[in-house]
N, C-alpha and C positions, 0 to 999 in steps of 0.2 A: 639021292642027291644031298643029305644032310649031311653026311657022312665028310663028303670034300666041302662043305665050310662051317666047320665046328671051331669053335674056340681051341681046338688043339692044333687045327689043323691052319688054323692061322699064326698060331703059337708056332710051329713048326716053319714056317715058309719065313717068318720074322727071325728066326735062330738063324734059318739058311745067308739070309741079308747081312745080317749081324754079321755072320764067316767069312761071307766075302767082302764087308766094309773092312773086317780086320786084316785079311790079305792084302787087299787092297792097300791100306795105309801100311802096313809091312814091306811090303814089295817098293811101294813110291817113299816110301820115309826113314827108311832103318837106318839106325846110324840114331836118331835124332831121340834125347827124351822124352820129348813129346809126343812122338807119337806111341812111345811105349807106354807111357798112361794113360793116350787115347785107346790102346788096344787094352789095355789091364779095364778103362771101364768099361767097354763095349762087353768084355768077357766077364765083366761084376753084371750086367744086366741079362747080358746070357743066362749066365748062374740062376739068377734071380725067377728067371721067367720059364726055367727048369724044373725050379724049387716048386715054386707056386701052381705050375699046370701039369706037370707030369707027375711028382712026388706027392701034390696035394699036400703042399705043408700048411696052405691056410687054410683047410678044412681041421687040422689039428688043434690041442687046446694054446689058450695065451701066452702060456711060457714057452711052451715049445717053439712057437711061431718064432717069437722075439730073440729066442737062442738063436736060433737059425737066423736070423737078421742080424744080432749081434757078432757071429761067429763070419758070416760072409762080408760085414763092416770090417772088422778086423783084419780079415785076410786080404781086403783089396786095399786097405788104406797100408799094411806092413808092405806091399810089394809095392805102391806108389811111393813111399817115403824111401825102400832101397832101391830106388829109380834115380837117387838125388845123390846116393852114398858111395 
């Protein structure tokens, strides 16, 4: 029984939620800026909680980490700014 509730496997059913908030607000909002940034950070937390439980990037050393935080700041903040442009 540990197996169905491990930290992965609540990680996984939370990305699932995640998918369908984003459809969800896709389908009832498109058209609209806002919810394109609502979906760009729902999909930067996604990333995020990819990074961290399946890829094990916080088990890595300090710079690596922070790369990978820096590179995935980067890339959600360039697609929210050309959401404007």
């Amino acid at each position: 029984m540990d197996w169905i509730i491990n930290k992965k496997s609540a990680v996984a059913i939370g990305l699932l939620l995640a998918t369908v908030a984003s459809w969800f607000t896709f389908e009832e909002f498109h058209g609209y800026v806002q919810a394109s940034v609502v979906i760009v950070l729902i999909s930067t937390v996604k990333v995020q909680a990819i990074m961290s439980s399946f890829m094990e990037v916080d088990e890595m050393g300090g710079a690596w980490k922070y790369l990978m935080a820096g590179w995935l700041a980067v890339v959600s903040s360039s697609m929210i700014i050309a959401e404007f442009y």
